[in-house]
C-alpha positions as CSV (number, residue, x, y, z in Angstrom):
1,X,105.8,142.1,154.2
2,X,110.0,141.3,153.3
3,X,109.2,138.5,155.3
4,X,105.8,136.8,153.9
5,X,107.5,136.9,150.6
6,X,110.7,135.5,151.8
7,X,108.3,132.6,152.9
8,X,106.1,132.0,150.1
9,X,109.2,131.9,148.1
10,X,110.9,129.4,150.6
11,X,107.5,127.1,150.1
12,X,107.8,127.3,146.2
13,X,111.5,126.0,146.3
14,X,110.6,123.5,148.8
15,X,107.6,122.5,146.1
16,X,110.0,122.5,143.3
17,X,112.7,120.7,144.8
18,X,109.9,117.9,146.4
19,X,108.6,118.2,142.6
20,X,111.7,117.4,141.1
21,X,113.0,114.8,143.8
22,X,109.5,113.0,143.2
23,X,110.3,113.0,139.2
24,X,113.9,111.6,139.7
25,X,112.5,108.8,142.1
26,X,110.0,107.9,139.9
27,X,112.4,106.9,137.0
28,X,112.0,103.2,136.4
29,X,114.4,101.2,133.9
30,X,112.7,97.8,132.4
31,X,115.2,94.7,133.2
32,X,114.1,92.3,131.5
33,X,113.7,88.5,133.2
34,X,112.9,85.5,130.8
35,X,109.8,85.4,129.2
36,X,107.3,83.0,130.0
37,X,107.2,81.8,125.9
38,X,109.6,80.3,123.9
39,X,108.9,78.6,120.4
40,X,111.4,76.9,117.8
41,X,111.7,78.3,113.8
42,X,109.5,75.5,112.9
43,X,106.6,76.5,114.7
44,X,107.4,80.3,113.8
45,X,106.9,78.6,110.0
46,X,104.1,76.8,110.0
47,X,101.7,79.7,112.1
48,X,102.7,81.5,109.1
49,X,101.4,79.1,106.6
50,X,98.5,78.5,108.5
51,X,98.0,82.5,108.6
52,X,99.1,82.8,105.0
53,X,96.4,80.0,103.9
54,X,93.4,82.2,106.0
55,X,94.7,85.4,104.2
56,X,94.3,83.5,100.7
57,X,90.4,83.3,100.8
58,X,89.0,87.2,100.5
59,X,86.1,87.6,103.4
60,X,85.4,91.2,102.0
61,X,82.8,92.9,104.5
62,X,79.5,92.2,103.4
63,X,75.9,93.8,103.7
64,X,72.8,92.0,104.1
65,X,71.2,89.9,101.2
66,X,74.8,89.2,100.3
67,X,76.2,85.9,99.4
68,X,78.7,84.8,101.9
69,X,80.6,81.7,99.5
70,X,83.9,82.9,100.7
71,X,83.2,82.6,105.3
72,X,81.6,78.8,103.7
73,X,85.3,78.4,102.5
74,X,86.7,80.1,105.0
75,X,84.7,78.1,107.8
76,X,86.0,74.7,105.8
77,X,88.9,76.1,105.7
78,X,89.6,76.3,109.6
79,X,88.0,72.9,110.0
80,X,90.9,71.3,107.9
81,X,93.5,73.5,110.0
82,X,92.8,72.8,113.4
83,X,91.2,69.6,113.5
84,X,91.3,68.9,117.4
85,X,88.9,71.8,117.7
86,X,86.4,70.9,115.0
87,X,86.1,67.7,116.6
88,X,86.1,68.5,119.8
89,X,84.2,71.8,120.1
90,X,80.2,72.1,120.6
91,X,79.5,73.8,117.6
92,X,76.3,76.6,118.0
93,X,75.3,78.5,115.0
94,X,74.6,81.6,114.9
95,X,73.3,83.3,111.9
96,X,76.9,81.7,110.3
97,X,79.0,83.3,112.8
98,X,81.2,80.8,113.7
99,X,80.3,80.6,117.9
100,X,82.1,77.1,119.3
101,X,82.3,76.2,123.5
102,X,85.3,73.6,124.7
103,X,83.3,72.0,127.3
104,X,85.3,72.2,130.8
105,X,86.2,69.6,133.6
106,X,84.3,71.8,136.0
107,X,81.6,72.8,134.5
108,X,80.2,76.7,136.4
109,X,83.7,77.0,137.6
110,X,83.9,79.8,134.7
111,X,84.1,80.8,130.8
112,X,86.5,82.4,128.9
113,X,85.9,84.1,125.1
114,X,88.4,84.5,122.6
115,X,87.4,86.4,119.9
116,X,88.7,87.7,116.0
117,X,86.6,88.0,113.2
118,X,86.9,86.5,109.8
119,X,85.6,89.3,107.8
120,X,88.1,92.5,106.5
121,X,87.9,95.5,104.5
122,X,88.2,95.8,100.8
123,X,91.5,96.3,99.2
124,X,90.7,97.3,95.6
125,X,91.1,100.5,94.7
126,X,93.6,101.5,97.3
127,X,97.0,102.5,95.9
128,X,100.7,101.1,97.3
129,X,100.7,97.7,97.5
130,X,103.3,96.1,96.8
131,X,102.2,92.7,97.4
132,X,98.9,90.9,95.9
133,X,96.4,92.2,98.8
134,X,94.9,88.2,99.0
135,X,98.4,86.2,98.1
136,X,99.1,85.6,101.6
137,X,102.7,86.0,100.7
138,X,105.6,85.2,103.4
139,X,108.5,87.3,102.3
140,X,110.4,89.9,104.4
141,X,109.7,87.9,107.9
142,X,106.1,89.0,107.8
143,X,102.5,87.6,106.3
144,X,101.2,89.9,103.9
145,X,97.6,90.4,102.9
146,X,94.7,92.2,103.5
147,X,93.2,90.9,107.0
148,X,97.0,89.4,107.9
149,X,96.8,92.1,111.4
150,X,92.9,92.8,111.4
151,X,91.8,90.3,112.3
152,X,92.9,87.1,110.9
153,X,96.3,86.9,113.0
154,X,94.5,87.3,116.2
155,X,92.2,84.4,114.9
156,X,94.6,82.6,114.1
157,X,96.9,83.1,116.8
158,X,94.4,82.4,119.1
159,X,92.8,79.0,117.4
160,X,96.5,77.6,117.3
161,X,97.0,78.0,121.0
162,X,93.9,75.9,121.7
163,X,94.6,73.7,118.8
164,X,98.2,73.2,120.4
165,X,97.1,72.7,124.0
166,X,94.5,69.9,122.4
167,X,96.8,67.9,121.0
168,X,99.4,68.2,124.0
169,X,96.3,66.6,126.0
170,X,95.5,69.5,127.6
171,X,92.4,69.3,130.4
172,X,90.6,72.5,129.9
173,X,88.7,73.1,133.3
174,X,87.0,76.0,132.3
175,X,85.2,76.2,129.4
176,X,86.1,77.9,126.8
177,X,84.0,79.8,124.0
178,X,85.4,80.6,120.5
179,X,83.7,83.2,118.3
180,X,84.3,84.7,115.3
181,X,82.1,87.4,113.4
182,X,81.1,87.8,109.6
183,X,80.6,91.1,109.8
184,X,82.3,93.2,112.5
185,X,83.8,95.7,109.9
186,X,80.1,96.6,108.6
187,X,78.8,97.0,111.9
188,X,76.8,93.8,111.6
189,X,74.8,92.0,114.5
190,X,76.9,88.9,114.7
191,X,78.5,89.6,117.9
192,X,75.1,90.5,119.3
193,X,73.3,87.6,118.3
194,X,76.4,85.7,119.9
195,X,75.7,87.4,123.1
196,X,72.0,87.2,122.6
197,X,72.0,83.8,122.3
198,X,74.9,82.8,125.2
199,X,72.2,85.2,127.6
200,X,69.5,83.2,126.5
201,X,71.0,80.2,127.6
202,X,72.2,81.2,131.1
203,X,76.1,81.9,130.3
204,X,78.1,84.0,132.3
205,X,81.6,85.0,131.1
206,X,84.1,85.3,133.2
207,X,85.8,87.0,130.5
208,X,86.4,88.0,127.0
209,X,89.6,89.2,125.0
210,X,89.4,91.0,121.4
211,X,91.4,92.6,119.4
212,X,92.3,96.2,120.2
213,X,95.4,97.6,121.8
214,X,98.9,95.7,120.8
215,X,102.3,95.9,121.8
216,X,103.8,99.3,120.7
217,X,107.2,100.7,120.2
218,X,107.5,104.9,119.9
219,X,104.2,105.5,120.0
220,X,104.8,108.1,122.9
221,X,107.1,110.9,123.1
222,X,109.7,110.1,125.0
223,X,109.1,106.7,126.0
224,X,111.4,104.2,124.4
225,X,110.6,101.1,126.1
226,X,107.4,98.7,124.3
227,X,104.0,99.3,125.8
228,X,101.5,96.1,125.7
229,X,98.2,98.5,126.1
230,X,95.4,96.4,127.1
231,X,92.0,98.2,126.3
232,X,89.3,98.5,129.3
233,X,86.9,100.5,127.5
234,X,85.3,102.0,123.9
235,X,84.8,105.2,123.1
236,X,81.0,105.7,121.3
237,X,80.2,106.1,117.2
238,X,77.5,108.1,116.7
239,X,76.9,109.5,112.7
240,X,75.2,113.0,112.7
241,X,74.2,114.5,109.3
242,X,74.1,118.4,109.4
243,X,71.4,119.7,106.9
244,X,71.4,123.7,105.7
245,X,68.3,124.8,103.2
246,X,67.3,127.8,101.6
247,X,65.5,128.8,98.3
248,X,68.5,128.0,96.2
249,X,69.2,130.4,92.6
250,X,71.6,131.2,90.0
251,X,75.4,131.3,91.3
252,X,76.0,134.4,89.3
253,X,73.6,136.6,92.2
254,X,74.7,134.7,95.5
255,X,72.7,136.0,98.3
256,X,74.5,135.9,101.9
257,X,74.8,132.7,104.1
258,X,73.9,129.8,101.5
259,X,73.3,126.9,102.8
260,X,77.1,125.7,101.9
261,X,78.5,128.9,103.5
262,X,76.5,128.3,106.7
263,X,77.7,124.5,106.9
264,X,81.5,126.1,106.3
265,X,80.9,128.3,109.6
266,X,80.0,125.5,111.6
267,X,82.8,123.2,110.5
268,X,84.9,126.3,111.4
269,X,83.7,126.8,114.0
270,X,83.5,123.0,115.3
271,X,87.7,123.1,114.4
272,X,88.2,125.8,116.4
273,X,86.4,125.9,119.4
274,X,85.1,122.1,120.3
275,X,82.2,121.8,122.4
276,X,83.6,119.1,124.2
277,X,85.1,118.9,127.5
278,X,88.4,117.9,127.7
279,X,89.2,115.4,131.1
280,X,91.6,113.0,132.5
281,X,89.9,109.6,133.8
282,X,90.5,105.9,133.7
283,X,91.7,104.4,131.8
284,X,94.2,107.3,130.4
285,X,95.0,108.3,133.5
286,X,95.9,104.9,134.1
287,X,98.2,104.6,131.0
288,X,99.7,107.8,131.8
289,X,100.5,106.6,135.4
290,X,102.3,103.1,134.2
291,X,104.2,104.6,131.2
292,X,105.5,107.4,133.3
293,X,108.2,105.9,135.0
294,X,109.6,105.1,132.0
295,X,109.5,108.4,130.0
296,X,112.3,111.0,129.1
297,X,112.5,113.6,132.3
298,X,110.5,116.7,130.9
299,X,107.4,113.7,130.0
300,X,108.1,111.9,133.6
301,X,107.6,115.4,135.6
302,X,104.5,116.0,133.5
303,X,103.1,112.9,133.4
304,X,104.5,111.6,137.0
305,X,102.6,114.4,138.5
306,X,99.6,114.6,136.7
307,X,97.2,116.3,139.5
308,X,99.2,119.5,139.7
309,X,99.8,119.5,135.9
310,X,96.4,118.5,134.4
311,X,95.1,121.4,133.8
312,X,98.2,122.5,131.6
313,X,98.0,119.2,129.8
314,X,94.5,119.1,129.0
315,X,95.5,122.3,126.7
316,X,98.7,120.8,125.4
317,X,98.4,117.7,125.2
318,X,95.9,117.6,121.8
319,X,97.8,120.3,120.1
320,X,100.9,117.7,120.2
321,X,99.5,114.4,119.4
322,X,95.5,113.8,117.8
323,X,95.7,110.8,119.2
324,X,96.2,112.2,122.9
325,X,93.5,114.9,122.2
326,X,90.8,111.5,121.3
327,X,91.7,110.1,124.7
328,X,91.0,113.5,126.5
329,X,87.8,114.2,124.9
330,X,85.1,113.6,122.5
331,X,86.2,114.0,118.9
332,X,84.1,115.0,115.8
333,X,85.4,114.7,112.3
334,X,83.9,115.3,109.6
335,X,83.7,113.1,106.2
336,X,81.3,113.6,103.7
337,X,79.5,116.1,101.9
338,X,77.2,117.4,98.9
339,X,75.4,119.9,97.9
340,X,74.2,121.4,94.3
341,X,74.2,118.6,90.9
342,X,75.8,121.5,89.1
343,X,78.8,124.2,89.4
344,X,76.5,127.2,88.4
345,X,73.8,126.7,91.1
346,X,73.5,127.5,94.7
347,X,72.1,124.4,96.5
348,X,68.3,125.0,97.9
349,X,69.8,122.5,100.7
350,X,73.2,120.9,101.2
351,X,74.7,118.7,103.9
352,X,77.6,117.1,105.6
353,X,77.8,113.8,107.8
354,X,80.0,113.9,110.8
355,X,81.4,111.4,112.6
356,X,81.5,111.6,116.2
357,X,83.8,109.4,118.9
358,X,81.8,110.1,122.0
359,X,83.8,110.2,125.4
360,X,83.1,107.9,128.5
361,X,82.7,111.3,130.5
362,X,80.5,113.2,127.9
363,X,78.7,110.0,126.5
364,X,76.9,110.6,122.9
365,X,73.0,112.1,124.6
366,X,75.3,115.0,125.6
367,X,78.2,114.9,123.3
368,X,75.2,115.1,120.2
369,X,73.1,117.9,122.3
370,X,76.3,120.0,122.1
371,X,76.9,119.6,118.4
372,X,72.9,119.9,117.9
373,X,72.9,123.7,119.6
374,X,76.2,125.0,118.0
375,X,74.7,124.1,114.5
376,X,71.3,125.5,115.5
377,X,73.3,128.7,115.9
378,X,74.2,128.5,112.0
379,X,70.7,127.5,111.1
380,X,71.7,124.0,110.5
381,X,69.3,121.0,111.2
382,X,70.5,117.8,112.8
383,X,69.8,114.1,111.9
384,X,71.0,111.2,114.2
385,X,71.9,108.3,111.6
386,X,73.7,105.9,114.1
387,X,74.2,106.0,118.0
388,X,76.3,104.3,120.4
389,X,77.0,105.3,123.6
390,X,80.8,104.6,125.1
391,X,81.5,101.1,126.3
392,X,81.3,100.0,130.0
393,X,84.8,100.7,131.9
394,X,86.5,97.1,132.9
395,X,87.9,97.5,136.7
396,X,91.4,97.2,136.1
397,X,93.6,96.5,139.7
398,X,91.4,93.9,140.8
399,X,90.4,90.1,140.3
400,X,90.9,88.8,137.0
401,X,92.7,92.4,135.2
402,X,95.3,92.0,137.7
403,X,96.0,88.4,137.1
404,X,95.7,89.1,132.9
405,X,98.0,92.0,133.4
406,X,100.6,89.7,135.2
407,X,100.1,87.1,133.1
408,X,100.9,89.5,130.2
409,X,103.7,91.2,131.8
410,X,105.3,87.6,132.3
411,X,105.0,87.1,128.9
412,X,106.5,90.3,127.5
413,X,109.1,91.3,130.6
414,X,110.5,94.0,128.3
415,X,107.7,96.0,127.9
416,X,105.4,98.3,129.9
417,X,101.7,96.9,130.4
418,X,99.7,99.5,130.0
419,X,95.4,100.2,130.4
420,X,94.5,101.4,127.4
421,X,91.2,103.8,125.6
422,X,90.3,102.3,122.3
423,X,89.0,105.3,120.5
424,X,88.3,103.0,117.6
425,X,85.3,99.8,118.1
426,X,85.2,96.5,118.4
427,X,82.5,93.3,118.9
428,X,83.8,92.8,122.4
429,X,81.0,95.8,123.6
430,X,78.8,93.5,122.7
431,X,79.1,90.7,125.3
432,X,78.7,93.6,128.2
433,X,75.5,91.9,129.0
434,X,76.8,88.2,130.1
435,X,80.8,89.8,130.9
436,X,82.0,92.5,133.7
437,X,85.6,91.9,132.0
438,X,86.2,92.8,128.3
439,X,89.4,92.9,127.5
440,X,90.5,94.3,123.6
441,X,94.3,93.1,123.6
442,X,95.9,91.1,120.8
443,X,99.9,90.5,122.1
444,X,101.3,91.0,119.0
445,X,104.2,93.5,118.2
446,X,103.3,96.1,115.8
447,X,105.6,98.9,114.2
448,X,104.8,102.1,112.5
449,X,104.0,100.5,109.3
450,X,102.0,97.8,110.5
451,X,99.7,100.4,112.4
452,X,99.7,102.3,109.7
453,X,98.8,99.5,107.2
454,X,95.6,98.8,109.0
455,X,92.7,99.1,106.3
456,X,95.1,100.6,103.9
457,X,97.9,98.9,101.8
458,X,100.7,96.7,102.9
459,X,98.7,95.6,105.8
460,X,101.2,92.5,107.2
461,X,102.0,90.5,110.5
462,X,105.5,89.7,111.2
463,X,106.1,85.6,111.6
464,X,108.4,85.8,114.6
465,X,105.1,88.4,116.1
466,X,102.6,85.8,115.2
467,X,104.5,83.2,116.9
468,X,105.0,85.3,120.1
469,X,101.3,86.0,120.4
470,X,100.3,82.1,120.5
471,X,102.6,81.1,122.6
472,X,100.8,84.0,124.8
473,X,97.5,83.0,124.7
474,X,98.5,79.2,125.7
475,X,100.4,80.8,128.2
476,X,97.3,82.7,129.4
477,X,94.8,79.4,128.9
478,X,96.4,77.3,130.9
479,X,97.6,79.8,133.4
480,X,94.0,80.6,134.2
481,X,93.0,77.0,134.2
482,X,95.2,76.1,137.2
């Protein structure tokens, strides 16, 4: 017996020390080469002005019956600033969306889609700005404005590549499709219709790139190093509104369990013990395995060995960091509620709307069921007001994601390229009928603020950022066009 426990605790140093020697090999240390972009201050200042000038004309989000006088100026706007494409471009309208296709040499050779849409969320009313929201203001080596990072500096970023490569003589032999939404921040069917009509007319992309990840400083614990996290896939939206009833009265005799109580329980309860499985698959495990090389030790052995440590992890992980808890698992928050008109009077029925971000391993059928039983349990009734299911996963070692992710890395040699979970949305899930290869990826370089800034105030794009990220897509174009 001495013996079999001198031997299992021979094997569990031997596992240790093959544990550790495995971390310690796995350290990598970026060395940068020189990037594939370069551009002068000139160009660095007029991208700006051609940014600040897009910022200037307020495309709030609208809902239908609307009237859209600011995209008209807007769409004017971009047909005095990048004249090459305006006369060179097919132009196909779409319900206003702007949709335009760069015929190529060769034509069935293959398509690409750039996408980034002209419509951004409201400003008034939100407190800390310290710039006019819709000046476009270049101070502080950034563009500042509402829309200046979503999504008007990937627009633009993206139009002044092509523009550029026009006027440089450039032979596109793909073609190449430009499309820009009116109303990706409501939710709107311009992306659809897009896609709708591209199917309709026998186009198959070869692939499209939208906003979504970015390039990211200290957005991990111990990771130091930038991390350009290209997005494969979409987590789902669905809205669910949770209803409790019951005869209602005078507040001053309160009966057990109202209808507000009940609803408090299940939100409780929800907190505490989530129905959701938590789960490692691509493309976190992915990002995990590129960005652990480069981590602190204690993060490298966790993350470097992520089959023995999993199951740890999965309990850890979304106590640390919200954000890694969205990428294990579905998420449910929720954001609105009412009940009784008055203070004095229980509510005969009172409700609360949820908003769930549906996994791609417990998609929103069985993420919804889940919620739907635990608030049966509470007497709770639930209504489905919106559904989505997660987004289509794009393969990401093979074919064209292993040349975009070279490409990229080129570009950026001093940062990590990453896949990447969007737990947010975009209008790129929308072209999954006519494209196996979505990419949501704007390279720009975003810090703390910026991120934070997104849909609230300050929102801004550094000049030297927006530069970088033109250069990149040129870069990009014509290295796919060889």
């Amino acid at each position: 017996m001495k013996y079999v426990g001198l031997g299992l605790l021979a094997l569990l140093l031997l596992f240790v020390a093959v544990l550790l020697l495995r971390t310690v090999l796995l350290k990598k240390k970026i060395r940068p080469a020189p990037s594939a972009v370069l551009w002068t201050p000139e160009e660095e200042r007029a991208y700006a002005k051609t940014l600040s000038s897009l910022v200037k004309i307020p495309t709030l989000s609208r809902n239908q019956g609307q009237t859209w006088e600011d995209f008209a100026l807007y769409q004017q706007k971009i047909a005095d600033l990048f004249p090459l494409i305006d006369k060179t471009a097919e132009v196909h309208d779409v319900d206003g969306n702007v949709l335009r296709r760069i015929p190529g040499a060769k034509p069935g050779r293959g398509a690409w889609l750039l996408m980034g849409h002209q419509d951004v969320v409201p400003a008034n009313g939100q407190k800390g700005w310290t710039k006019d929201p819709f000046s476009g203001e270049i101070s502080d080596g950034a563009v500042w404005g509402r829309g200046a990072m979503d999504c008007k500096g990937t627009f633009a970023a993206e139009w002044l590549a092509v523009e550029e490569l026009l006027r440089e003589g450039f032979v596109f032999q793909n073609d190449l499709w430009l499309f820009s939404s009116r109303n990706e921040e409501t939710g709107g069917g311009g992306a659809e219709a897009a896609a709708e009509y591209l199917q309709s007319i026998g186009v198959r992309l070869t692939a499209v790139l939208d906003e979504g990840g970015a390039v990211v400083t200290d957005q991990f614990p111990g990771l130091s190093v930038p991390v350009a996290a290209i997005g494969l896939a979409e987590k789902g939206f669905v809205n669910l509104k949770f209803t409790a009833k019951s005869p209602g009265g005078h507040a001053a005799n309160p009966p057990k369990n109202t209808p507000l109580v009940r609803l408090s329980k299940f939100v409780a309860s929800v907190e505490k013990h989530p129905p959701f499985k938590r789960a490692f698959r691509q493309p976190v495990t992915g990002m995990f395995a590129a960005i652990a090389p480069y981590m602190s030790f204690p993060f490298r052995l966790l993350l470097g060995n992520l089959p023995i440590f999993a199951p740890l992890l999965k309990r850890v992980l979304p106590a640390v960091s919200p954000m890694a808890g969205a990428f294990l698992s579905t998420t449910a928050a929720f954001t609105q509620a009412a009940g009784s008109a008055a203070p004095n009077v229980l509510p005969d029925e009172a409700y609360i709307i949820c908003n769930v971000r549906p996994s791609l391993h417990q998609g929103a059928a069985e993420s919804v069921d889940l919620l739907k039983k635990r608030a049966a349990k509470y007497g709770i009734e639930t209504e489905v007001l919106f559904l989505k299911e997660p987004s289509r996963l794009t393969p990401y070692d093979t074919g064209i994601a292993a040349f975009f992710a070279s490409r990229v890395s080129a570009c950026l040699p001093d940062a990590v390229v990453s896949p990447y979970l969007m737990t947010g949305g975009t209008d790129s899930r929308r072209f999954e009928p006519v494209c196996d290869n979505i990419f949501r990826f704007t390279p720009t370089r975003l810090t703390k603020q910026q991120l934070a800034a997104m849909h609230a105030a300050n929102e801004n794009l550094s000049v030297s950022a927006l530069a970088e990220a033109t250069k990149i897509y040129k870069y990009l174009i014509g290295e796919y066009d060889k």
